[in-house]
LUMPADO-341625 format. One record per residue (C-alpha): residue in one letter; x, y, z. Coordinates in steps of 0.001 Angstrom, whole numbers. Example, Ala and Ser with C-alpha at 12.3 -4.5 7.8 and 13.67 -1.06 7.14 Angstrom:
BEGIN
{code: A&xx: 12300&yy: -4500&zz: 7800}
{code: S&xx: 13670&yy: -1060&zz: 7140}
//
This chain:
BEGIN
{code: X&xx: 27814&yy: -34463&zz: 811}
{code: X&xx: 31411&yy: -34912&zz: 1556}
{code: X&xx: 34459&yy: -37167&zz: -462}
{code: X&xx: 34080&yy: -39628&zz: 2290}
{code: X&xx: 30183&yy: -40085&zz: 1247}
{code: X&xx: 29843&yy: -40115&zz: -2019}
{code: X&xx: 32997&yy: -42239&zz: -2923}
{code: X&xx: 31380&yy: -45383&zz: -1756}
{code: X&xx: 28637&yy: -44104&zz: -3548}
{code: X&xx: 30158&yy: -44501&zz: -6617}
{code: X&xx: 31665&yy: -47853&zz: -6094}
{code: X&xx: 28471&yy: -49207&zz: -4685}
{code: X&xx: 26722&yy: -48355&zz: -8318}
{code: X&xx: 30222&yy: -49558&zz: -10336}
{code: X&xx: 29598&yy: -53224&zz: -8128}
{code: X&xx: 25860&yy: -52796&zz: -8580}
{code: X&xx: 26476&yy: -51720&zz: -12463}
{code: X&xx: 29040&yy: -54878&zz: -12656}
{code: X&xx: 26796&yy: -57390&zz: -11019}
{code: X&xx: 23414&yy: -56297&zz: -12913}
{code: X&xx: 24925&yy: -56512&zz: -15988}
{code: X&xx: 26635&yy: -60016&zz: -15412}
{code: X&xx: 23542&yy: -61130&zz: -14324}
{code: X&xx: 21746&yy: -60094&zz: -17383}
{code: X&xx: 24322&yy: -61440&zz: -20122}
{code: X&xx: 25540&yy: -64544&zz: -18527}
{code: X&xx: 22193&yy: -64936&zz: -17595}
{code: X&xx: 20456&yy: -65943&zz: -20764}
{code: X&xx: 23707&yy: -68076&zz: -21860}
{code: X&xx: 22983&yy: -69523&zz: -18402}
{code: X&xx: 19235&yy: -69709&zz: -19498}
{code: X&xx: 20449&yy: -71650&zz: -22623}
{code: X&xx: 22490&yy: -74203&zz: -20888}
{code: X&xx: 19113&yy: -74669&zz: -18659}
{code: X&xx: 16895&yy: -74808&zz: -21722}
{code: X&xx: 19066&yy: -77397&zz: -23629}
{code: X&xx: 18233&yy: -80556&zz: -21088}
{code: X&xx: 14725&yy: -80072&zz: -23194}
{code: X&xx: 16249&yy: -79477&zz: -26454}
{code: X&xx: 14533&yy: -81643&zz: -28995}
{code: X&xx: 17819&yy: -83536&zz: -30465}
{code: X&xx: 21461&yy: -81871&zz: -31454}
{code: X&xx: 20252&yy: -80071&zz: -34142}
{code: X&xx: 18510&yy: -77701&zz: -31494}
{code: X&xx: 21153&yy: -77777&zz: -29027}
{code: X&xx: 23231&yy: -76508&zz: -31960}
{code: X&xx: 21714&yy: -73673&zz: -32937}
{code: X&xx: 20806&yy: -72603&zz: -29236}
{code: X&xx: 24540&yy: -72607&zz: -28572}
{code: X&xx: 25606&yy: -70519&zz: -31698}
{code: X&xx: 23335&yy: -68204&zz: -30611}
{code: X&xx: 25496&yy: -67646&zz: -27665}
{code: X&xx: 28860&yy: -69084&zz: -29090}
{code: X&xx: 30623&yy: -65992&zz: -30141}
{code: X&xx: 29555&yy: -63628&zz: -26919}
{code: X&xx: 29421&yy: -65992&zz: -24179}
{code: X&xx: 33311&yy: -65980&zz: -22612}
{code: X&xx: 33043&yy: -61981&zz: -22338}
{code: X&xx: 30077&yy: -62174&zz: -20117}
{code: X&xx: 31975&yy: -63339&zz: -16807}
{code: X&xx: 34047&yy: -59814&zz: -17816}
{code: X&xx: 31440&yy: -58542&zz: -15534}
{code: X&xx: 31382&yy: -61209&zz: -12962}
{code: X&xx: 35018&yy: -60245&zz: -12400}
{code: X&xx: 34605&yy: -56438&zz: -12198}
{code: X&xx: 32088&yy: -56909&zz: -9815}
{code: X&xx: 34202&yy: -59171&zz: -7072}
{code: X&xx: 37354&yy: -56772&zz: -7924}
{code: X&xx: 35360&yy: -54007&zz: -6750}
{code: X&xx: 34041&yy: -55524&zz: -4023}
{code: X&xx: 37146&yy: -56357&zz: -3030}
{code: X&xx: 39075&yy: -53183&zz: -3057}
{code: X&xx: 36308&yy: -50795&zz: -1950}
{code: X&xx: 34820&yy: -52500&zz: 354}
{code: X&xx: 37232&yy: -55169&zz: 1835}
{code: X&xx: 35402&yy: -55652&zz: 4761}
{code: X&xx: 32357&yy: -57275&zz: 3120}
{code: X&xx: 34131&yy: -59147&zz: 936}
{code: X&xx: 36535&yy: -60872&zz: 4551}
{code: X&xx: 32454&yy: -61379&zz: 5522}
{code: X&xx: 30691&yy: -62908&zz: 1999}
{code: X&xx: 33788&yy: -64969&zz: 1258}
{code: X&xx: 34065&yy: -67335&zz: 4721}
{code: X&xx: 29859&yy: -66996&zz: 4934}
{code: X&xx: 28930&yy: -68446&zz: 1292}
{code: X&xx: 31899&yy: -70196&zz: 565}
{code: X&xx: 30432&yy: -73661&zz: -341}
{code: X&xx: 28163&yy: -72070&zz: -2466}
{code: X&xx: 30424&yy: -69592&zz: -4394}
{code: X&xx: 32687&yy: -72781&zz: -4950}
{code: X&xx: 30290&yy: -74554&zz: -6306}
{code: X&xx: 29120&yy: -71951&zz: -8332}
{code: X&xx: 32743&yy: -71716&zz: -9892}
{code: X&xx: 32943&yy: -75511&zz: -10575}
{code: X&xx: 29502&yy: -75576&zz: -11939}
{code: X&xx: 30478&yy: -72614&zz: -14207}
{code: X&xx: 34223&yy: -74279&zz: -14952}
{code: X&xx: 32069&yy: -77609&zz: -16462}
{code: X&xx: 29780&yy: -75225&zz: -18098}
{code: X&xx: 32787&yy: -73670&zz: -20038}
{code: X&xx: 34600&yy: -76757&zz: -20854}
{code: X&xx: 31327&yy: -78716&zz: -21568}
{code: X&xx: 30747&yy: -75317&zz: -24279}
{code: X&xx: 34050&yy: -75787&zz: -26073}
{code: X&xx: 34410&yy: -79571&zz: -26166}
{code: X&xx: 31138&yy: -80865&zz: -27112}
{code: X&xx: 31425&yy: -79226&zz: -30936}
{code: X&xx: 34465&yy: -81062&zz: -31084}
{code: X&xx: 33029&yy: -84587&zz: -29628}
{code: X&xx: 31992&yy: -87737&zz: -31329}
{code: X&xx: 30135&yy: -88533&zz: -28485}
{code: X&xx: 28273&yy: -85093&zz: -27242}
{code: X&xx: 26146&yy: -86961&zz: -24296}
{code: X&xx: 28350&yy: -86354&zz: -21405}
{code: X&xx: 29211&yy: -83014&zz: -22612}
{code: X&xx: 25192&yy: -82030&zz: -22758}
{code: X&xx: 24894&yy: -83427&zz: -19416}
{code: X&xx: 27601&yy: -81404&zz: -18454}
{code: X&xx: 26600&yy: -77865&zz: -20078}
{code: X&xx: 22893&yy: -78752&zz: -18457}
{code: X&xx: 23878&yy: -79296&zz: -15123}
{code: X&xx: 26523&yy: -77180&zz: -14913}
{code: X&xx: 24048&yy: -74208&zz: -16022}
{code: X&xx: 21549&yy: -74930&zz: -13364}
{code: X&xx: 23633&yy: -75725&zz: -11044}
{code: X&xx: 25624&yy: -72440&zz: -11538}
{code: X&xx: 22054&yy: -70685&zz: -11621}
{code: X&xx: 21009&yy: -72272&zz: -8528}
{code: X&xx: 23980&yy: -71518&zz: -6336}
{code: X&xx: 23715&yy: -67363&zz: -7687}
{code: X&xx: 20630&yy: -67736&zz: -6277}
{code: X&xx: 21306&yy: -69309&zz: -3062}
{code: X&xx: 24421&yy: -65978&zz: -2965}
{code: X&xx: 21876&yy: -63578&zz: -3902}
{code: X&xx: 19223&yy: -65114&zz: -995}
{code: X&xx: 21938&yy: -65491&zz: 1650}
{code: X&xx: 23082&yy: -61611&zz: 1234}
{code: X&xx: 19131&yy: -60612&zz: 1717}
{code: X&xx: 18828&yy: -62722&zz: 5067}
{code: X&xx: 21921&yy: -61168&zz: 6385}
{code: X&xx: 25069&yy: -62679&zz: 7531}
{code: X&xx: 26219&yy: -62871&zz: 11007}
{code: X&xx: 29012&yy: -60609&zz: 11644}
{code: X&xx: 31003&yy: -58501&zz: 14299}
{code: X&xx: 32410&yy: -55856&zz: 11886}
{code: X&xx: 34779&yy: -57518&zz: 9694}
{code: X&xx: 34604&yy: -60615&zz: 11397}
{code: X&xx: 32182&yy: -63359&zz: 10063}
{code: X&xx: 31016&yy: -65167&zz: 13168}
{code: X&xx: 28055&yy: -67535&zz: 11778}
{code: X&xx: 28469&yy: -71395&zz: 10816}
{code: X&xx: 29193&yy: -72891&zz: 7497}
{code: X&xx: 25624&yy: -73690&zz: 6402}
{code: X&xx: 24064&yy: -70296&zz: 7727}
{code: X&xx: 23307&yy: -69956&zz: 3985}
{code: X&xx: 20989&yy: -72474&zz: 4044}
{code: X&xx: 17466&yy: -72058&zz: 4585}
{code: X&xx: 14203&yy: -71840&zz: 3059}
{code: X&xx: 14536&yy: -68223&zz: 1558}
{code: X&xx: 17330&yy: -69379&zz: -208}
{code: X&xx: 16718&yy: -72343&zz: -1593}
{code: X&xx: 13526&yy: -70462&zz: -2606}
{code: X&xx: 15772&yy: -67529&zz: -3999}
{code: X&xx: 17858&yy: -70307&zz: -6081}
{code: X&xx: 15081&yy: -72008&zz: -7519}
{code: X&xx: 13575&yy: -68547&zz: -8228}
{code: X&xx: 16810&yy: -67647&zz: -10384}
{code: X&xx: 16718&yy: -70800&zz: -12238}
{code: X&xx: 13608&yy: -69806&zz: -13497}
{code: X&xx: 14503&yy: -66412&zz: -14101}
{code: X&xx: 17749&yy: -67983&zz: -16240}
{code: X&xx: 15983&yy: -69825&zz: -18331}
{code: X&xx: 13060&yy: -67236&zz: -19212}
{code: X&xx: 15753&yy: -65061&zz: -20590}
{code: X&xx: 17452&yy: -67975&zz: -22350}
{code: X&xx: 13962&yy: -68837&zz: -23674}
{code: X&xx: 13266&yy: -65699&zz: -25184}
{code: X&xx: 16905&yy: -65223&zz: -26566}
{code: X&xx: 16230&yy: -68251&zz: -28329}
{code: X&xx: 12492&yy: -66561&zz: -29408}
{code: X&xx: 14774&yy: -63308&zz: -30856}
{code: X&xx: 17577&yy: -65035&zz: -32241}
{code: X&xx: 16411&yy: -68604&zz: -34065}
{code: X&xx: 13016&yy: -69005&zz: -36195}
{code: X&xx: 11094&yy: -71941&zz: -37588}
{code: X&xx: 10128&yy: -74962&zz: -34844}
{code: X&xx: 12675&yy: -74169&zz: -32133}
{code: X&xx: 11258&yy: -70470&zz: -32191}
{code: X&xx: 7792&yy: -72093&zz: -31782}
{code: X&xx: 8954&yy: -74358&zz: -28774}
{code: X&xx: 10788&yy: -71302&zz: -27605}
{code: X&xx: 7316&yy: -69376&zz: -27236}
{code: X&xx: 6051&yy: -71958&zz: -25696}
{code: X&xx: 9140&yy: -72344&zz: -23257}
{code: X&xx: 8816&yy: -68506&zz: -22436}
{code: X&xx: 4768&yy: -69053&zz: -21336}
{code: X&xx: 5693&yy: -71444&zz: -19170}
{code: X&xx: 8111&yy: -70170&zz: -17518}
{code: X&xx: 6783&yy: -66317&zz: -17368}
{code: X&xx: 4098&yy: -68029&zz: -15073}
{code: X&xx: 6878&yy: -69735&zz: -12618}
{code: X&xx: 8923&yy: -66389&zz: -12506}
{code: X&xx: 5710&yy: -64577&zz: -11399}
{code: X&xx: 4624&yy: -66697&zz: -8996}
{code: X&xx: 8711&yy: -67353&zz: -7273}
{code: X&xx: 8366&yy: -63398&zz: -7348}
{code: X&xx: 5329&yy: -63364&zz: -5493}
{code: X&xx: 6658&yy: -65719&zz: -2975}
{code: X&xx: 10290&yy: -64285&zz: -2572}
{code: X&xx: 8565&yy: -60797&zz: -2285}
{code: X&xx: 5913&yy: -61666&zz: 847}
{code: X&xx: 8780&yy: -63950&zz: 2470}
{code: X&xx: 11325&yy: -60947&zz: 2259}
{code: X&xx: 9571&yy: -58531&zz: 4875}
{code: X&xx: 9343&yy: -61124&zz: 7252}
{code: X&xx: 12963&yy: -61858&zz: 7163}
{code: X&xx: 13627&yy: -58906&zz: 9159}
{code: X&xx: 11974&yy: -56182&zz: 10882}
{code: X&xx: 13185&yy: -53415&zz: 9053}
{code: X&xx: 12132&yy: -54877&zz: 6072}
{code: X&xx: 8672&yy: -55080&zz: 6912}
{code: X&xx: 8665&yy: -51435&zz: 8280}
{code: X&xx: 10302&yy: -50430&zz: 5062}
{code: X&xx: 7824&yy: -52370&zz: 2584}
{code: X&xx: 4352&yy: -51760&zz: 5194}
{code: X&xx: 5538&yy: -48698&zz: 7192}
{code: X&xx: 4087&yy: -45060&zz: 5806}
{code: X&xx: 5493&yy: -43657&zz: 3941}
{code: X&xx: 8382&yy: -46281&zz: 3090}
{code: X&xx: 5540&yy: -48028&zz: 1539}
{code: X&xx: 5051&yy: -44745&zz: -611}
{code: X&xx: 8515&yy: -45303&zz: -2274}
{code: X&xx: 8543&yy: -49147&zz: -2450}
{code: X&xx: 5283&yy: -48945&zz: -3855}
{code: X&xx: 6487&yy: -48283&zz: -7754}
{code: X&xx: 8240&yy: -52070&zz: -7694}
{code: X&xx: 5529&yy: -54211&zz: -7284}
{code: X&xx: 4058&yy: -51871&zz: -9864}
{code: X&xx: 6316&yy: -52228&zz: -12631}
{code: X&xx: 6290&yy: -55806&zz: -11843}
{code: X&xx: 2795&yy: -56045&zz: -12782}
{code: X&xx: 3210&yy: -53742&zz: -15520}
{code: X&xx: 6738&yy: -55526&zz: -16912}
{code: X&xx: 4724&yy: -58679&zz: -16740}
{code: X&xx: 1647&yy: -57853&zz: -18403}
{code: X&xx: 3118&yy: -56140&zz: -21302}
{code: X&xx: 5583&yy: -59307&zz: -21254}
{code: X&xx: 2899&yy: -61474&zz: -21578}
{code: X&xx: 1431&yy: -60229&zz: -24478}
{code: X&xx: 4300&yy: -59930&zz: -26518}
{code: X&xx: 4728&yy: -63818&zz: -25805}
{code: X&xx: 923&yy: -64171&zz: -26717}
{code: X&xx: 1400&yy: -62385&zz: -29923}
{code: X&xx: 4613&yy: -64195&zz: -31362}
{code: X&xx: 6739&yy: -60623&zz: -31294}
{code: X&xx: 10452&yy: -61644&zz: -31368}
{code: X&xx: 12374&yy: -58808&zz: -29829}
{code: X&xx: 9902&yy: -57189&zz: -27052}
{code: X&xx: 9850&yy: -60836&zz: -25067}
{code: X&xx: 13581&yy: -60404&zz: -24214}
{code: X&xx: 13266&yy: -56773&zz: -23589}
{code: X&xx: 10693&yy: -56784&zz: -21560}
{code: X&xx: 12621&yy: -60369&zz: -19666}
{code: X&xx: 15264&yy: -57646&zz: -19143}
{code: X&xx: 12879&yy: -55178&zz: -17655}
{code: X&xx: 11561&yy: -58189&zz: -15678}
{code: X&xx: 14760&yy: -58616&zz: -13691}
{code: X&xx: 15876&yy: -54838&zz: -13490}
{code: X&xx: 12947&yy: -54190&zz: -11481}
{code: X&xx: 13677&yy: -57352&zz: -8707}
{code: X&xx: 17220&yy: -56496&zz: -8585}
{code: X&xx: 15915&yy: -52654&zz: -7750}
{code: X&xx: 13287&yy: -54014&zz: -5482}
{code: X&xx: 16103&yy: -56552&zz: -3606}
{code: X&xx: 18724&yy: -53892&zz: -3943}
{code: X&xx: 16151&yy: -51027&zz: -2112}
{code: X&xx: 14810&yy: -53365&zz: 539}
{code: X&xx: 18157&yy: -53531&zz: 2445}
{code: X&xx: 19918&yy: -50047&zz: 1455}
{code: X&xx: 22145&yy: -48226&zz: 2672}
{code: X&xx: 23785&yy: -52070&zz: 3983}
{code: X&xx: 25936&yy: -53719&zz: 1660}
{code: X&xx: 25965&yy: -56867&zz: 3663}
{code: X&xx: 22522&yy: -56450&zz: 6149}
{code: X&xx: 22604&yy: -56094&zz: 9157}
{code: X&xx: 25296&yy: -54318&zz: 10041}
{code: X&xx: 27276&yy: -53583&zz: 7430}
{code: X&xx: 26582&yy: -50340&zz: 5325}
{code: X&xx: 28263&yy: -48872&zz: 2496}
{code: X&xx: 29873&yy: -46232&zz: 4891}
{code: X&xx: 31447&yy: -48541&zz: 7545}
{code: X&xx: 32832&yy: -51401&zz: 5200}
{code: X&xx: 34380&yy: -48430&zz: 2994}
{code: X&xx: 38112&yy: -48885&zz: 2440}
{code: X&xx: 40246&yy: -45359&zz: 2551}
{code: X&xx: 39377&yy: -42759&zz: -24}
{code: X&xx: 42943&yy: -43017&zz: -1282}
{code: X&xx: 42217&yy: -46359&zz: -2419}
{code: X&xx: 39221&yy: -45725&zz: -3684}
{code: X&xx: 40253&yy: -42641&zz: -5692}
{code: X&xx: 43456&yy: -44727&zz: -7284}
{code: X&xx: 41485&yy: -46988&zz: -8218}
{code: X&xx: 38536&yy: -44935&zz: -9747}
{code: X&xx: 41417&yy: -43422&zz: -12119}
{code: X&xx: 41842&yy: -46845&zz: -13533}
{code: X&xx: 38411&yy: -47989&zz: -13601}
{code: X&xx: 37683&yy: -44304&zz: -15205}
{code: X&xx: 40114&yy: -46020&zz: -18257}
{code: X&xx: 39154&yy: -49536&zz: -18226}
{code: X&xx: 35179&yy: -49258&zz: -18107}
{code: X&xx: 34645&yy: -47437&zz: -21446}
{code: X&xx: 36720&yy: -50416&zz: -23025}
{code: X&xx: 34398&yy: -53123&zz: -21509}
{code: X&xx: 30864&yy: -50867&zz: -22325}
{code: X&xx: 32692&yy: -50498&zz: -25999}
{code: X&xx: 34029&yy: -53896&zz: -26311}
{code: X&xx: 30416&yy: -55389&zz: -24754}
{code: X&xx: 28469&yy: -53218&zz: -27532}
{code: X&xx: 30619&yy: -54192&zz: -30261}
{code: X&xx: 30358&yy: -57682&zz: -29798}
{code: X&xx: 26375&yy: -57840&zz: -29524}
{code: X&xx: 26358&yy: -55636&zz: -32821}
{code: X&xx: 28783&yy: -57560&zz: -35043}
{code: X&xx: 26546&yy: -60620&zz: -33957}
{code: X&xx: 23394&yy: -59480&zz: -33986}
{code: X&xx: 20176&yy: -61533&zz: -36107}
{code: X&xx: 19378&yy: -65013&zz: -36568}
{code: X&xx: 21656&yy: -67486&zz: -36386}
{code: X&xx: 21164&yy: -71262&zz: -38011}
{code: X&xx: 22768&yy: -74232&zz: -37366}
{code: X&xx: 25989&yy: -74352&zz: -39405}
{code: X&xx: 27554&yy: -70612&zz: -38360}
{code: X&xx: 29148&yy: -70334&zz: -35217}
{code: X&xx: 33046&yy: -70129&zz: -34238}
{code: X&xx: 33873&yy: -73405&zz: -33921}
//
């Protein structure tokens, strides 16, 4: 393969690498936020969020990598995804704007009810609206190259709503099972029983989200039913199964650290299974990794610095989980 090929392969696993792992870290705190509209009283929502409280800020680190990519290897999809979701992604950012403010301020608060209400809804509405992104992306967007040509609710449709919901769920089964790893007593008991629960409405959105998905486009269906696509699609739905089995046991059989694990596991193989349902495009239909590439100058200046900066966020990520690692209780935290 030449420079011209595999340089957007490289960024297309750095935004991949940068969106995955955002997805996984901010999702539990997400899953918290989620979770805490069921909390039983402020001595729960207290420990739930000092479970979090020292790790959560450095999560969006990843959020931002991601769109910075995005953004300066492949500026044409990011002209398209920014015009075509850009009530969502707003929302998203305001939801995830009263989520942080709601985080700091309510320790400090007299009166924590508006701030609860705030880190709740903010959560799921933050959830929701990935979601909805993550849906819209899979349907395609309407566009003529660079050009986004499509209306300002083209997001909006059943698959995505669908996909939203689906992440909601998906949010707060990691949350739940963060809470099962990191707390004990009563609230790891309701936690179990949160993580049942919701293991059954993550299986059954996945279900749904994976037989609407092939009819969404032809080429989807060819690649999920056609021989021998089907061959090399076949090991997701597998590991799903698999993921979710194992998952379920370790919830059955009060284990504290598999349930998060394997909640991990859970979402690595969707976001393959998404991720290999529309590949080589970066934005289906049209758009591929090739086409929306921006110069391999650029994208070899820039790989120098991201060659410098990525072992610092890996290091500084690592650190952080370590230094905080086991239970937590109600009175430690940073605040």
């Amino acid at each position: 393969m030449s420079l011209l090929e595999i340089l957007p392969l490289l960024w297309f696993g750095v935004i991949g690498l940068g969106v995955f792992m955002y997805v996984l870290l901010d999702g539990f705190v997400l899953g918290i936020g989620i979770l805490s509209g069921v909390a039983h009283g402020e001595h729960e929502r207290d420990v739930m969020m000092n479970s979090v409280a020292p790790i959560w800020d450095g999560n969006e680190t990843w959020l931002v990598l991601g769109g910075t990519a995005l953004l300066a290897a492949f500026p044409p999809a990011y002209t398209v995804l920014l015009p075509a979701l850009y009530l969502p992604l707003s929302l998203m950012l305001i939801a995830l704007i009263f989520r942080g403010v709601a985080f700091e301020f309510r320790f400090k608060a007299e009166r924590k009810l508006g701030w609860n209400l705030a880190f709740n809804l903010g959560s799921i509405v933050a959830a929701f609206c990935q979601g909805v992104t993550l849906g819209a992306i899979v349907q395609g967007i309407n566009a003529d190259g660079a050009q986004y040509v499509g209306g300002a609710f083209d997001w909006l449709s059943g698959f995505t709503l669908l996909t939203g919901l689906a992440l909601v769920a998906g949010y707060a089964l990691l949350g739940a099972t963060w809470v099962v790893m990191k707390t004990s007593g009563m609230l790891q008991q309701r936690a179990f029983g949160w993580s049942r629960v919701l293991l059954s409405a993550v299986i059954v959105f996945m279900a749904l989200v994976s037989l609407y998905v092939p009819f969404l486009d032809g080429d989807y269906a060819q690649r999920w039913f056609g021989f021998p696509h089907m061959l090399l699609m076949a090991p997701f739905p597998i590991a799903t199964v698999a993921v979710s089995y194992f998952l379920y046991r370790s919830v059955a059989r009060r284990h504290e650290y598999w349930p998060f694990l394997l909640s991990l596991g859970m979402f690595a193989v969707g976001y393959g299974g998404l991720a290999a349902s529309f590949w080589p495009h970066i934005i289906p239909p049209n758009l591929t990794i090739w086409n929306a590439a921006s110069p391999p100058e650029t994208q070899i200046f820039l790989g120098v610095g991201l060659a410098i900066l990525l072992p610092f966020i890996l290091f500084y990520t690592g650190w952080s989980y370590w230094v905080f690692r086991g239970k937590v209780t109600r009175d430690m935290g940073y605040h």
